[in-house]
C-alpha positions in Angstrom: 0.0 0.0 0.0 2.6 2.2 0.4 4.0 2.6 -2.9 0.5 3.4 -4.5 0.3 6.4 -1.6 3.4 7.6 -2.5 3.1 7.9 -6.3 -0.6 9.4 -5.3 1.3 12.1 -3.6 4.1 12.3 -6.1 1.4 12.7 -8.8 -0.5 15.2 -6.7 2.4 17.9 -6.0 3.2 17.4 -9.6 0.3 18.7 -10.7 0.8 21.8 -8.6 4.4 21.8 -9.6 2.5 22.7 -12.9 -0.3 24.9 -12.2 1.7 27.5 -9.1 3.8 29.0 -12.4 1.1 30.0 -14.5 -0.7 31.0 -11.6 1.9 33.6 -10.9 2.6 34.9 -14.5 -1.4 34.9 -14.5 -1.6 36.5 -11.7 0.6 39.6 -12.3 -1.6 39.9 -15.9 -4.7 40.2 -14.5 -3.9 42.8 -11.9 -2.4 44.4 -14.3 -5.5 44.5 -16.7 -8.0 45.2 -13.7 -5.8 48.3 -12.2 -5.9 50.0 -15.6 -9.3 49.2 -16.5 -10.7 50.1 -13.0 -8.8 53.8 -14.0 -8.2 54.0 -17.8 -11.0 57.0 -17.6 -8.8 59.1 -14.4 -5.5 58.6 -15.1 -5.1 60.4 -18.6 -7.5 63.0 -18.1 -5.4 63.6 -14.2 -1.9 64.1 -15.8 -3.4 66.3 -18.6 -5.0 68.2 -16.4 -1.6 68.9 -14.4 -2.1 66.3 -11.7 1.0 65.1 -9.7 2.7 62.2 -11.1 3.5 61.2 -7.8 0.3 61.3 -6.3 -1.5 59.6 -9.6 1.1 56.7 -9.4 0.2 56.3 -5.4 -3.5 56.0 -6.2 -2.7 53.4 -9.0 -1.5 51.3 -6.4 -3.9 52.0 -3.5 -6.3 49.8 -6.3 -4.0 47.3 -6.3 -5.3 45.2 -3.1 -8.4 45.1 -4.3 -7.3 44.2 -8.1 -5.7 40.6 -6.3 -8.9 40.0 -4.4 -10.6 40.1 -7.6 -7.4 38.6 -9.7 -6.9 35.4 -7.8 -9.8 33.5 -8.4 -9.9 33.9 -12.2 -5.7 33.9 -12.4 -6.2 30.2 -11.0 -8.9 29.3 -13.6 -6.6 30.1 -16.1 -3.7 28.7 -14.4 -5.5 25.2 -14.0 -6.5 25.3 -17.6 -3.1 25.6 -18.9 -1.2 23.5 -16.8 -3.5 20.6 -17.1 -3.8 20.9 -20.6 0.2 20.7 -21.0 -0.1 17.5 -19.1 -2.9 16.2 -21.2 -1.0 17.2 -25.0 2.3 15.8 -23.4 0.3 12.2 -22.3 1.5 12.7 -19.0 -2.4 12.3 -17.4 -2.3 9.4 -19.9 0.4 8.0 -18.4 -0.7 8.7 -14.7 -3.9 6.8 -15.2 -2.3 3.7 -17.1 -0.4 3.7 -13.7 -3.9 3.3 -11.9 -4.4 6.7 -10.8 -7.8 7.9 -11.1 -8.6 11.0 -12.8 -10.5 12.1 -10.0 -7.3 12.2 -8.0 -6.5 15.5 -10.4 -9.4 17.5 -8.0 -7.6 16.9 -4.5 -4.7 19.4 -5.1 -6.4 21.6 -7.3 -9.2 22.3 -4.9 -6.7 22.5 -1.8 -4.9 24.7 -3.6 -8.2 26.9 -4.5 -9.1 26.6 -0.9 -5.6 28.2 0.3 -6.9 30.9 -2.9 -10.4 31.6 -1.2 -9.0 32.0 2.1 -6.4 34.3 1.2 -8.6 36.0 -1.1 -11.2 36.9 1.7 -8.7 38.2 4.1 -6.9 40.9 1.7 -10.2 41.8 0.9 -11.2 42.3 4.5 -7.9 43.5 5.5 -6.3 45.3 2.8 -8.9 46.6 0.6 -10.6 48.8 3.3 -7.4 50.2 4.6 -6.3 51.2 1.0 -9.3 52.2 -0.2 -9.9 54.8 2.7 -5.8 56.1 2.0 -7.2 56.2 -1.8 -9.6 58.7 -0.7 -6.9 60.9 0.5 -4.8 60.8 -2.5 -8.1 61.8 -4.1 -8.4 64.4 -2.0 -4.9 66.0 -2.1 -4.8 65.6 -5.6 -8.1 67.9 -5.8 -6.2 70.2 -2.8 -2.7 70.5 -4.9 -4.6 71.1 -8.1 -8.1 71.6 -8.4 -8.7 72.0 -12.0 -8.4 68.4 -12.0 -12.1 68.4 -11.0 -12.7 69.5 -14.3 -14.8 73.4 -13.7 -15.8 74.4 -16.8 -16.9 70.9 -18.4 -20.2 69.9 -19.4 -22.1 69.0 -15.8 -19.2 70.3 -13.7 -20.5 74.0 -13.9 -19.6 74.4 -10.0 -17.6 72.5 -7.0 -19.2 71.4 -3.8 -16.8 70.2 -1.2 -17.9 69.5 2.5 -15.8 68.8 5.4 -16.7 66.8 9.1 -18.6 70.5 10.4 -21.1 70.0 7.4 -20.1 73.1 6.2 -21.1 72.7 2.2 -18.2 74.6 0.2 -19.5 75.7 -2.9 -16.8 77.2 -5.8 -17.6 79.0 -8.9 -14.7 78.1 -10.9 -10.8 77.2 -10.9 -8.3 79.7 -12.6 -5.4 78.9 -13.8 -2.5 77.9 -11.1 -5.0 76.4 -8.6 -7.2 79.7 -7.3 -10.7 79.4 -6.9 -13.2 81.8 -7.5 -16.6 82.5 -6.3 -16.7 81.1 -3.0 -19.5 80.0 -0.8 -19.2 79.1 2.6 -22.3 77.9 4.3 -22.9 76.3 8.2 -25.7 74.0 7.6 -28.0 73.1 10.7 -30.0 69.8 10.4 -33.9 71.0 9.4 -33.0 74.5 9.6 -31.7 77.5 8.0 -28.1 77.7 7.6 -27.0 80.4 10.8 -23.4 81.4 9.0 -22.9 82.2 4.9 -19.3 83.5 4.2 -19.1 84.7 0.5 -15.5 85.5 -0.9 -14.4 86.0 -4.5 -11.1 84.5 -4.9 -9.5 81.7 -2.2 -6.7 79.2 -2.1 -5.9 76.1 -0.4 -3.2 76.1 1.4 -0.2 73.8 0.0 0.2 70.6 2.7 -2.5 71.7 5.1 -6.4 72.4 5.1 -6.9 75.7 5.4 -8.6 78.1 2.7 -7.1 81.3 2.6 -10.2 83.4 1.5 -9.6 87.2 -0.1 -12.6 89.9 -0.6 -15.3 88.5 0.9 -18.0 88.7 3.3 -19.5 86.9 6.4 -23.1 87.1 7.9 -24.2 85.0 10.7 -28.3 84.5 11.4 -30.6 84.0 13.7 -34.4 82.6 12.8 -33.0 83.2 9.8 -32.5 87.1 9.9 -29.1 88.4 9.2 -27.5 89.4 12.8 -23.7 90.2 11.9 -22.6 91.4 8.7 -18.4 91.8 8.5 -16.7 92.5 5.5 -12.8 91.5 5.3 -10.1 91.7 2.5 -8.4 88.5 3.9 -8.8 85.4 6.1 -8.5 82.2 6.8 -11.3 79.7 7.5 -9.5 75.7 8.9 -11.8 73.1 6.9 -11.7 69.6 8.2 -11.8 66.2 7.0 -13.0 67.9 3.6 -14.3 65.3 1.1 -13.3 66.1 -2.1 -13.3 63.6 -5.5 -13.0 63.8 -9.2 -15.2 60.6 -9.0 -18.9 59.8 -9.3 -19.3 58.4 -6.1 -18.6 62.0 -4.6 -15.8 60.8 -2.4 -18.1 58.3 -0.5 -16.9 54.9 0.3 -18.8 52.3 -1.8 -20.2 49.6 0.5 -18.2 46.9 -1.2 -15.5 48.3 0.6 -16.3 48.3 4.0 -15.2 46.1 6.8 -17.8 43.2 7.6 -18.9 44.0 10.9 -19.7 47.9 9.4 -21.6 46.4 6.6 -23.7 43.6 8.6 -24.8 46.2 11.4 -25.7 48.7 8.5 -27.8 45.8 6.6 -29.3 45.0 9.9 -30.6 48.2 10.4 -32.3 48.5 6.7 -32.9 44.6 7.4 -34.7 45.9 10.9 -36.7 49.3 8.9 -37.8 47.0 6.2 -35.8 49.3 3.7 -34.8 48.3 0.4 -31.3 48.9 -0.4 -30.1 46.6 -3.0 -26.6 47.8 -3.5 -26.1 47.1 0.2 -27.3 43.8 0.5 -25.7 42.5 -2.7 -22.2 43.8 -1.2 -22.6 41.7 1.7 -23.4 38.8 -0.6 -20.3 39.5 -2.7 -18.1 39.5 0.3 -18.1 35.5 0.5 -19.0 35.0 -3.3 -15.9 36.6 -4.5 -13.6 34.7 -2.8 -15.4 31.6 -3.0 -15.3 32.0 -6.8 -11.5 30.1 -6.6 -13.4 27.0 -5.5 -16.1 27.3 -8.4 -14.2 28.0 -11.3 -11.1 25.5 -9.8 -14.1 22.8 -9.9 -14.8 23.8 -13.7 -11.5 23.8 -14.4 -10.5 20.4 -13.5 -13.3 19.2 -14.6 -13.2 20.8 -18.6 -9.7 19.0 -18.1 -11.2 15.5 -18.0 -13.7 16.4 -20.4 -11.2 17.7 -22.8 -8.4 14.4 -22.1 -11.5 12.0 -22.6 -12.8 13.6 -25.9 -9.5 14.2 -27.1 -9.6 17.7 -27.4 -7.1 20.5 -26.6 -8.2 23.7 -24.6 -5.3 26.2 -26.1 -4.1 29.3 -24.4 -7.1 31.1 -26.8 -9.5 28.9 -25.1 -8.4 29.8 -21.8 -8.5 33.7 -22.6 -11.9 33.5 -23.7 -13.5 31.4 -20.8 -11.4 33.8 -18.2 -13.0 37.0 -19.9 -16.4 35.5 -19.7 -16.5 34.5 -16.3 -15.2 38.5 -15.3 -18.1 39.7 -18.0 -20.8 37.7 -16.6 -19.5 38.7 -12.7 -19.6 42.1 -13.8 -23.1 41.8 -15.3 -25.2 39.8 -12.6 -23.0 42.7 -9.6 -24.5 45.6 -11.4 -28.1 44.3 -12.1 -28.1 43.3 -8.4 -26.7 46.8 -7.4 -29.7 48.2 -9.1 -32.7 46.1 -7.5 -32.9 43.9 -10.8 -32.2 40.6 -9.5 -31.9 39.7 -5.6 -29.0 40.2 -4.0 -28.3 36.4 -3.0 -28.5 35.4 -6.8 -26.9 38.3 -8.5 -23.9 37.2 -6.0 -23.6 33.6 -6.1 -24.7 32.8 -9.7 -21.8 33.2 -11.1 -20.0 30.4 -8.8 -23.2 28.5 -9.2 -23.1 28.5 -13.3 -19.6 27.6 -12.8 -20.2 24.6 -11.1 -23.4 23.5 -13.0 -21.2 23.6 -16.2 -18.7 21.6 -14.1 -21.0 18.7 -13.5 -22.4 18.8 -16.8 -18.6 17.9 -18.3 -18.1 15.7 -15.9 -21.5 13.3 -16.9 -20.4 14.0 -20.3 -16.8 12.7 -20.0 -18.2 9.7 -18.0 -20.1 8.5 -21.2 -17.1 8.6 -23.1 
């Protein structure tokens, strides 16, 4: 018995010996691919626009993170693929089961090693993802703060900019002039379900390089009172400290997307909507995609292996084309079923998992298949 167990185990780190290179070169390409597409429409129009290079390069790879959550699953798809299909078109599987190894010994390392994949997959994106993805939001905003006619004033639908900082103070400017100073400045204390009680109106202002104060010129500040103008001062210059300002040259308006939040914050948020009977699909189907994503290794392993046998018993050959194309279709039909779930089209719990679960399916529909052969 022992020599059977021994060429078992031989055969089984073999198989790994093949897949962990192609999972690594695989790897590196599809973080590449996801970085660039997550911000082929910011980075060009940031440099043009006089952005840092420094600053632009730093939020490239604050997106990295979460590009290998998303990376590792499919990068071992198309690992598996190719290194089994080398070991198929060289006979070596051939030769494996001539020596009475089953072909269903190919899914015991494959799937440990996809297990190790979902594991580590979950913690960077519980772990790493939030962390960088809150830092992101600073380079975002001191990219806005050392240039802001990267916001784009002037644009179609960017006729004005609102920023807002942790005293809900709304910051409202007119327009950007050439070498960073704003123009037509409104300052206004908001109070929850009343009238604002201070407005502070200047007509030209500047952030102050490496800090967060505006540095306002000409203006004006009135205070209120049941909304009745009490004080009225008029200054030539001054300086108003603005905190935790949220500022963004994206459409999410510098708010954290709840993909991105830790699990506890994003449970205890969809327990309260859960609790108020609200409806908040995005929410819901973020949750769901926490444990989907990572469990997508495990899925589309399972297909893998399984097109392998399909493929060795038929006689065909899935190429490196092959392997491209199924990769790109699992990604297309994740991206499709996240954003119909994000918008209420589908329920949350489906929109997550079917992807995984059509993964599988076609699994064990190969598998029958390559059984009758």
């Amino acid at each position: 018995m022992a020599a059977p167990v021994i060429g078992l185990k031989r055969f089984e780190r073999y198989v790994l010996e093949e897949i962990l290179p192609p999972l690594v070169g695989a790897l590196v390409v599809v973080i590449v691919l996801l970085v660039l597409a997550a911000l082929e429409d910011a980075i060009a129009p940031l440099l043009a626009k006089g952005a840092n290079p420094l600053l632009v390069a730093r939020l490239l790879a604050l997106n990295v993170p979460e590009a290998v959550s998303r990376a590792l699953p499919i990068a071992l798809m198309f690992a598996t693929l190719q290194g089994l299909s080398r070991l198929a078109a060289d006979s070596e599987i051939k030769a494996a089961l001539s020596a009475g190894i089953p072909a269903s010994r190919l899914f015991r390392p494959v799937l440990a090693l996809a297990a190790g994949v979902t594991v580590l997959s979950f913690v960077v994106a519980e772990t790493l993802v939030p962390r960088a993805k809150v830092q992101a939001q600073t380079v975002q905003r001191e990219i806005v703060f050392d240039n802001p006619r990267v916001i784009g004033l002037g644009e179609p639908g960017k006729d004005s900019l609102v920023l807002r900082d942790a005293l809900n103070r709304a910051i409202s400017v007119g327009s950007v002039a050439a070498g960073g100073e704003l123009r037509d400045l409104r300052i206004v204390t908001m109070q929850i379900g009343q009238p604002p009680r201070e407005v502070i109106t200047a007509r030209t202002g500047r952030l102050k390089p490496g800090s967060n104060i505006l540095e306002l010129e000409n203006g004006q500040r009135i205070t209120y009172q049941d909304a009745r103008p009490v004080t009225v001062l008029t200054f030539e210059k001054g300086t108003l400290p603005v905190q935790d300002v949220q500022a963004s040259f994206e459409d999410n308006g510098g708010q954290l997307k709840s993909i991105y939040l830790p699990l506890p914050d994003l449970l205890a948020r969809t327990g309260t909507y859960r609790a108020q009977n609200i409806r908040a699909p995005a929410e819901f189907t973020a949750l769901h995609l926490k444990f989907a994503q990572p469990l997508a290794a495990l899925a589309l392993a399972f297909f893998a292996v399984s097109l392998a046998v399909y493929t060795f018993r038929s006689g065909l050959n899935v190429g490196l084309v092959w392997a491209l194309l199924l990769s790109f279709a699992y990604y297309a039909t994740w991206s499709v079923f996240r954003v119909m779930g994000e918008n209420g089209a589908l329920p949350p719990v489906l929109a997550a998992y079917a992807p995984d679960l059509i993964a599988v399916f076609a699994g064990l529909v190969l598998l029958r298949m390559a059984g009758r052969r």
